[in-house]
N, C-alpha and C positions, 0 to 999 in steps of 0.2 A: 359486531357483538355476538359473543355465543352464548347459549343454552347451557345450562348445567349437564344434561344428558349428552351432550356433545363433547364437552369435559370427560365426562369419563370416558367413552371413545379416546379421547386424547391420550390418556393413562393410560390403557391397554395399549395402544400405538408404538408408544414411546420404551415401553417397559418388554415388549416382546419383538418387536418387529423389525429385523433386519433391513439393511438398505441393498435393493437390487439386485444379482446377480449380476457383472459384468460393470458394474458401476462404483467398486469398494474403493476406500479408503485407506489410504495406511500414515503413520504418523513420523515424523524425520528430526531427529536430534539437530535443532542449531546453537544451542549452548546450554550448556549444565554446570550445576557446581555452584551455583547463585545462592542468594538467602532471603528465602522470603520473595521472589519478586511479585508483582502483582500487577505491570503493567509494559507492553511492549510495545513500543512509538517508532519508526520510520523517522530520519534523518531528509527535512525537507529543502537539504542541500546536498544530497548522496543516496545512489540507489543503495549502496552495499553498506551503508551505519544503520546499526539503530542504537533506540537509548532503552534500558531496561531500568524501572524503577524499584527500588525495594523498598519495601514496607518497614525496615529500619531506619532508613532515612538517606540511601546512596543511592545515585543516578548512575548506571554504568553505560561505558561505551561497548558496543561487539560491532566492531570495525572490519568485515571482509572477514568474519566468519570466527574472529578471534576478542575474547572480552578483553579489554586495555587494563593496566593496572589503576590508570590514576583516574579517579570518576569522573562524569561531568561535574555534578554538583553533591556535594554535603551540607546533610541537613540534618546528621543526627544530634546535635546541640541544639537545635530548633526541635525536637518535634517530641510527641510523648509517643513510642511505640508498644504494639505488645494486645493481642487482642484483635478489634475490630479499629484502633487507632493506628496512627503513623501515618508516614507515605503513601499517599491512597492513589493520586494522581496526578496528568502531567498533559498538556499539550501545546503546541507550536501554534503563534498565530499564525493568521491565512496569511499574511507577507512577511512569515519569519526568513524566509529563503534572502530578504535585502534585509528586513527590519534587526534581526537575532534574537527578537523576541518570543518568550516560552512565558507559561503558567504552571504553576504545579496548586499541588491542594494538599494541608496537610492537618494535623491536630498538634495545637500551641500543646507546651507544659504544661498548660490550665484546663484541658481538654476541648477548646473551644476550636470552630473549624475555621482556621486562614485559605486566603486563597490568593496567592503573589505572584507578583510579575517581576523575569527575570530578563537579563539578557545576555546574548555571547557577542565577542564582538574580539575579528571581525565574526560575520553570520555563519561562516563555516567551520568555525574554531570547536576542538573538542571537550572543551571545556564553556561554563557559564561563568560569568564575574559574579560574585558571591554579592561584590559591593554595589549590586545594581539593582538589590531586593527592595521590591516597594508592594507590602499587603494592601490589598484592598480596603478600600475604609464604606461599610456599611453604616445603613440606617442607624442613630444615635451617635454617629463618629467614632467609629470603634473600628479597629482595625482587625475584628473575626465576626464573625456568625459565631455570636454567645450560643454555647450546648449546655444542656443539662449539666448534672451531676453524675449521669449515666456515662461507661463509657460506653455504648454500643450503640450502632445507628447512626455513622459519622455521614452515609455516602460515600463521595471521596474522586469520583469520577468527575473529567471534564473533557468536553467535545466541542470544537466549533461546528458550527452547521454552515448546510450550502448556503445562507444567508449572509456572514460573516460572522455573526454574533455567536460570544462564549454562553455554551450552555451547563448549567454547573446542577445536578442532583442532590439533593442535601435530605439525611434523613430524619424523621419526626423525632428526636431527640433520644429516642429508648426508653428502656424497662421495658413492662407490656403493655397491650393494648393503647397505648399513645397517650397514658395520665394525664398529659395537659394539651390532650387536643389540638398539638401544636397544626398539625396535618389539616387540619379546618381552618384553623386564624388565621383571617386573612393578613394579622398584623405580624406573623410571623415565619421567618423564612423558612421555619423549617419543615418536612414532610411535602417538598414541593420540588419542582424543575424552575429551577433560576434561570434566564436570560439576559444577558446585559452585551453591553457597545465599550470593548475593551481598545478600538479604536482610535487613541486620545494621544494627547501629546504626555510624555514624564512629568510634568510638571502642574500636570490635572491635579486637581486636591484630591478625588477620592478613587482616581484610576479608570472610572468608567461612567458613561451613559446610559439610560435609559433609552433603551431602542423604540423610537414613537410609534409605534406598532403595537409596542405590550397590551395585550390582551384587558387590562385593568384599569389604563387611565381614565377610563370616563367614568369610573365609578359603577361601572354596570359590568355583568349580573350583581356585582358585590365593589364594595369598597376595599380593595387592598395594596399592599404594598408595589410599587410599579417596577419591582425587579421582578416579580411572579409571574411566572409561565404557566403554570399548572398548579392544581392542588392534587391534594390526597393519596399521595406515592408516604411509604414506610419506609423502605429502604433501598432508594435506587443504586443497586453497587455498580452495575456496567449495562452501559446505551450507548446508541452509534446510530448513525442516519443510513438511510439506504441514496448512496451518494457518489456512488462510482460507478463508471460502464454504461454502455448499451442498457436499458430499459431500467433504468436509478428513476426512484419514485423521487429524492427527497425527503421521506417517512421517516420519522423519529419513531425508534422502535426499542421501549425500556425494560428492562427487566427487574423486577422489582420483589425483592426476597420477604417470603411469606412470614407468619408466626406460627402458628400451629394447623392451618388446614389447607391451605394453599400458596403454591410461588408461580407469579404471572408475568405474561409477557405484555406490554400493552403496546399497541399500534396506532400513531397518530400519521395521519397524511401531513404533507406540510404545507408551514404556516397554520395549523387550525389549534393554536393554544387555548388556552383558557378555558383545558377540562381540567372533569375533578372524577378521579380515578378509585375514589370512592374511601379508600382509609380515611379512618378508623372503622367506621360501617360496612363497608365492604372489606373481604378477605379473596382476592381474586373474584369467582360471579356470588359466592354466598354469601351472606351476612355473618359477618365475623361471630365468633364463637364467643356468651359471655359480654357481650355489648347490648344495652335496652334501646332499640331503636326508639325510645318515645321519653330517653333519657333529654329534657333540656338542655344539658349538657353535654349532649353528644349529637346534635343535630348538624348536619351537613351545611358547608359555607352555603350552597346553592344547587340546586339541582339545573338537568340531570345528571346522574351518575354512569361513568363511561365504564364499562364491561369489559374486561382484557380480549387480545386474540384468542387469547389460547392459556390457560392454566393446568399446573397439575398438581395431583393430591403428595404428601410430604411424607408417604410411604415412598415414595420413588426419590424425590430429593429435598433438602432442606434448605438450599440458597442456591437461588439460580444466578446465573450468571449470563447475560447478554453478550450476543457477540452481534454477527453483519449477515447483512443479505449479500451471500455472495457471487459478485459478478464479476469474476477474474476468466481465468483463461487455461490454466494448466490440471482444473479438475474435469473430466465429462461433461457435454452439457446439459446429463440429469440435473446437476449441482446448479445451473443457473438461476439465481431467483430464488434461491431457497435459503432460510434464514436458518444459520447457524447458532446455538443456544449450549451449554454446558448446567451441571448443576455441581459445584465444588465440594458439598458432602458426600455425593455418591461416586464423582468422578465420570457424570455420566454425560455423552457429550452427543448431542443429536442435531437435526436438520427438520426444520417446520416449511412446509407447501403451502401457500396461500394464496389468493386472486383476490384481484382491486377489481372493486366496479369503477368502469372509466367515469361516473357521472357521479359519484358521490364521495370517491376516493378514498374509500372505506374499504378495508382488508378481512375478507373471512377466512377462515380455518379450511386449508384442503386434508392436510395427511401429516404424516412424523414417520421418522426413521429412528433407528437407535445404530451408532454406528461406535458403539464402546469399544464392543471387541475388533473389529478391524482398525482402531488406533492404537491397539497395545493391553485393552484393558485397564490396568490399572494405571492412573494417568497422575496420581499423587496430587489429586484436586486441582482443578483448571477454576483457576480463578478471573483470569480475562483473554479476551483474544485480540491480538492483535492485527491489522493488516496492513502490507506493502505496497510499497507505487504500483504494481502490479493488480494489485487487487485480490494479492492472495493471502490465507489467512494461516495464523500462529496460532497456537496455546501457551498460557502463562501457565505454570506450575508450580504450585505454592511450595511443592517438596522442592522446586531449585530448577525446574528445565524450563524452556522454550523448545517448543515444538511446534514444526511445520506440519501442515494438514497437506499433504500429497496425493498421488493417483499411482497405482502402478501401471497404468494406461499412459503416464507420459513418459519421454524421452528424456533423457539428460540432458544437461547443456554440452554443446557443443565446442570447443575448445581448440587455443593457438589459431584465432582469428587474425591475419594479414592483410595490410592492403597496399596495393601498390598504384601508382597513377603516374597515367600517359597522356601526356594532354589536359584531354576534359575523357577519358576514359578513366573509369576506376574498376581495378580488378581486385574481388576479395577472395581469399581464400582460407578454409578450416579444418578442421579433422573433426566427425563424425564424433557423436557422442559415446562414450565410455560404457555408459552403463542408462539402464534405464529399456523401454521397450522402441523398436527399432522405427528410427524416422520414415515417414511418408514423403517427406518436404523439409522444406524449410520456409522462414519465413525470416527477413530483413528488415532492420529497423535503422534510420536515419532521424535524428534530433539537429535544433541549432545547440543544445547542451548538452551535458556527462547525463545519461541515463533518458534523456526525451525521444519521444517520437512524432514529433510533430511535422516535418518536414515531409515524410515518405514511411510507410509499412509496405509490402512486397512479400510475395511468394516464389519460389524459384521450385524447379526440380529435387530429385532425390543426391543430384551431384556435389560435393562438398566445394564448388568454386562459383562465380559468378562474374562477368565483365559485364560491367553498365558505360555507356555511351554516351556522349553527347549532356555532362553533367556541367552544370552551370556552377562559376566562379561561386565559393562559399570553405565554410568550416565545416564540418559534419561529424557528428559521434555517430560511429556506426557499432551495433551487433548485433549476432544474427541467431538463433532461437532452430530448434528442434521441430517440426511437428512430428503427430501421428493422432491421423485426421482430423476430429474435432480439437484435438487437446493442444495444447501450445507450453512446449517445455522451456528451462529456464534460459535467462541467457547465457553465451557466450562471455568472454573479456569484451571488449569495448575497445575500437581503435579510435582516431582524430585523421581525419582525410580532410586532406589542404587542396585543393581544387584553385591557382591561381590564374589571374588574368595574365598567360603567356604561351604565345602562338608555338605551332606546332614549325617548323620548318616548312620549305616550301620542296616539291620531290624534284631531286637531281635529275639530268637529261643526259639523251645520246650517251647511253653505254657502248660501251663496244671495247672485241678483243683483238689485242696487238701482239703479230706476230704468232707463232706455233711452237708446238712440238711441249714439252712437260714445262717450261717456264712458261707460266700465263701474266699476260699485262693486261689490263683491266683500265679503262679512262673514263670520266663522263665532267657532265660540266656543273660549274659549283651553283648550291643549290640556296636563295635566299633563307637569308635565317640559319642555315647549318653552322654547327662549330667543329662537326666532324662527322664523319661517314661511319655507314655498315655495312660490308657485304657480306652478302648472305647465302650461301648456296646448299643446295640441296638436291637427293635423287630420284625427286618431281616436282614439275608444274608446280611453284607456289611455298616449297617447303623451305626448310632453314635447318635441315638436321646434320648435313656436311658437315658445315663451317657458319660460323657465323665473327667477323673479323670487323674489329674497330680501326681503321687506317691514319686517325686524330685528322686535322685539315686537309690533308693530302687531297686530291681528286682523279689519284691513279694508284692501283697496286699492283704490284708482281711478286709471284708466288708460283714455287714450285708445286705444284700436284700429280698425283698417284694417276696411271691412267685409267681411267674410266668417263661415264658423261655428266654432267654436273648443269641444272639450272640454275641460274646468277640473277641478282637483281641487288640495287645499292640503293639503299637510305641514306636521308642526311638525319644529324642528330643534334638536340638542344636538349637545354634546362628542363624543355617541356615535354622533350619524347622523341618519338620516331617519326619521319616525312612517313605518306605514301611512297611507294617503292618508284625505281625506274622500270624500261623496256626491261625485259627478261631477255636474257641470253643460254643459249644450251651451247655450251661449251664441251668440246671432243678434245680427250688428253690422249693421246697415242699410248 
């Protein structure tokens, strides 16, 4: 919890103070020309898809860097757009990778907020079955969270958590100051962080469970609704957990758009639901402007009242926007651990520093950066951020882009990745990256699937090739990645290396040369396992740069040669590769 004097340190912070020297930022076009989007999702069957949601009501594909014509899903017959309504939201369950199951969130015709489950099928298809939509059916049996007569204040955001469970933001209904106090009733959904168990079979009457955990079932601090996770959020438009990487807290971290004097970020460790973040009463740490704290009618569900990380005054911006604690790989690692935030009025898009106490797992305020101008400046309102299987993060842009957040410190991808295999040898081979600042290494990556690394990460040299040895029978998605030192650039193409169960040959014997003078005959004895031989020769000890002659079954050759001295040595050869060689012969052509 911070201090109001600490707040404005924050403002100052954020409003003047550049990030680092040696540590900048710059920003990368991965698709323009969109309308409205407001949401960018990772395809959790594909490193290289994602789905872009627009605020009119179309789901689009950008498939390997290219948007597709024909959308996933349409929903502009479904939704009222225009404003702070429409297409707000979208995510993937945790086992949509086999299930095909997706969520979106959206405003019916009637302005009220739905929240439906869809599916594709099969789970990798680019498209969702339209005829597989089943709305949520909330308290009363009603298939939305009834909203005012306001449109503003939808929310719209949805995230699964490291727990499994959908977490859904819903805002206190609009107009000002929250007229009906929805943000306190505990009997209503609105002005709160929803939790529910979307885990169920089709055929659930109302889609989802109640996670035995909520925070409310026993009636204590307060009696409320048992989808409720939290009270006293206004308008959570984007939140995201700190949930990926080396040193992931878990932390639900909300960003939660002000009214007239403040817009907050609020930080929960996880699992600790069932705060009340203060609206109506609170406006980030001050008491909201124009509210009688001794109003009967504006008294808090229950106390106490949780205090954001970090607020700041609406001279600087007027809706924030939440993004992630970033723990990816291809920024500096100034960047690690620091929480990425934006503000869609001003375009202003910064980085928050903060420490957990390991004992109470509570986050105070370290520092802020503003790193506007090393993104481009003027960003056309970043409305949400996205992040990759990688862990690396996007900007949504309400003018129409998607933008990656980069380093000029990393490397390219590296490109025209090969592999060939001998045996149970695999040799890879690539061409240096294009562009970007120049590799130190590289780094390898082995999965059992398209885009995994589970199997095996590695570091190699500065050299663009690599032979691995003594690899066990399997399938393996291999690509291989840029560094330059800390920073880890993107990947390569992606090959499939087939590694089967089939022996090498066994090495031919007794070479030796018959006869003299420029006709050279060549014999040795046949070698278990060969289907055909190699001979090899070269102008030392060891090498193959001569000749190197395939003889098919034979187990003798003759062959005129040039005079000079030549070392010889024969392989046998199969399906699976090359024998160890024979005795070596130095052969003398007159």
């Amino acid at each position: 919890m911070r201090v109001v004097s600490m707040v404005g340190k924050v403002c100052v912070l954020l409003a003047v103070i550049a990030a680092p020297a040696g540590a900048q930022l710059r920003s990368q076009i991965v698709a323009e020309g969109l309308t409205a989007p407001v949401a960018f999702i990772p395809d959790p069957t594909s490193h290289t898809r994602f789905f872009i949601v627009e605020q009119g009501g179309l789901i689009r594909v950008l498939d390997a860097g290219v948007v597709l014509p024909t959308p996933f899903l349409d929903l502009r017959a479904s939704i009222l757009p225009g404003g702070e309504q429409g297409l707000l939201g979208m995510a993937f369950a945790p086992d949509a990778a086999t299930s095909g199951r997706l969520f979106v969130n959206f405003t019916s015709p009637s302005g009220n907020i739905v929240v439906a489950r869809f599916r594709r099928a099969p789970a990798h298809a680019l498209t969702a079955d339209p005829t597989s939509r089943f709305d949520l059916i909330w308290p009363g049996g009603v298939p939305y969270i009834p909203h005012p007569v306001n449109t503003n204040h939808n929310g719209g955001h949805l995230a699964f958590g490291p727990d499994g469970y959908l977490y859904i933001g819903t805002g206190d209904g609009g107009s000002g100051n929250d007229p009906a106090h929805n943000a306190q009733d505990p009997q209503s959904l609105l002005g709160k962080m929803l939790r529910i168990d979307v885990n169920v079979p089709d055929t659930h009457s109302t889609g989802y469970r109640i996670p035995p955990d909520n925070p409310f079932l026993d009636g204590q601090p307060v009696a409320a609704l048992g989808e409720i996770w939290d009270f006293g959020l206004r308008n959570p438009w984007r939140y995201n957990f700190d949930d990926f990487g080396s040193g992931a807290t878990g932390a639900l971290l909300i960003g939660d758009v002000g009214q007239g004097a403040r817009e907050e970020i609020d930080y929960e460790p996880a699992g600790s639901g069932g705060r009340n973040y203060g609206w109506v009463l609170r406006e980030g740490t001050i008491a909201t402007p124009g509210i009688d704290p001794n109003d009967p009618a504006r008294q808090p569900a229950y106390l106490p009242l949780t205090n954001p990380l970090f607020d700041y005054v609406r001279t600087i911006g007027r809706t924030v926007t939440g993004g992630f604690v970033y723990r990816g790989s291809q920024l500096p690692a100034a960047y690690r651990g620091r929480y990425f935030v934006a503000d869609s009025s001003t375009s202003i898009v910064g980085t928050i520093g903060f420490s957990v106490n390991p004992s109470t797992r509570e986050a105070a305020f370290v520092d802020a950066f503003d790193h506007t101008g090393e993104l481009g400046g003027s960003l056309g309102g970043p409305v949400s951020f996205g992040r990759d299987h990688d862990g690396e993060l996007y900007l949504v842009s309400l003018a129409g882009r998607i933008l990656k957040i980069v380093s000029p410190e990393a490397p390219g991808p590296p490109t025209a990745l090969v592999a060939t295999v001998s045996g149970r040898t695999v040799s890879l081979q690539w061409t240096p990256p294009a562009a970007g600042a120049a590799p130190t290494g590289y780094r390898l990556e082995a999965g059992a699937s398209a885009g995994a690394a589970n199997i095996g990460t590695f570091s190699s040299g500065t050299t663009p090739s690599i032979g691995v040895a003594n690899v066990p029978d399997g399938t393996y998605f291999v690509r291989v990645r840029a560094l330059r030192n800390d920073v880890v650039g993107p990947p390569s193409n992606e090959v499939q290396v087939i590694v089967a169960a089939c022996p090498l040959p066994a090495a031919p014997g007794g070479l030796q040369r018959v006869g003299s003078g420029n006709t050279v005959v060549l014999t040795w004895t046949a070698a278990a396992g060969a289907t055909s031989y190699v001979v090899e020769a070269g102008s030392s000890q060891g090498a193959a740069n001569l000749a190197s002659i395939n003889t098919g079954g034979a187990i003798s050759l003759t062959t005129g040669a040039p005079n000079g001295v030549y070392y010889v040595r024969v392989r046998g050869l199969n399906g699976c590769g090359l024998s160890p060689p024979t005795n070596e012969l130095v052969v003398m052509v007159p």
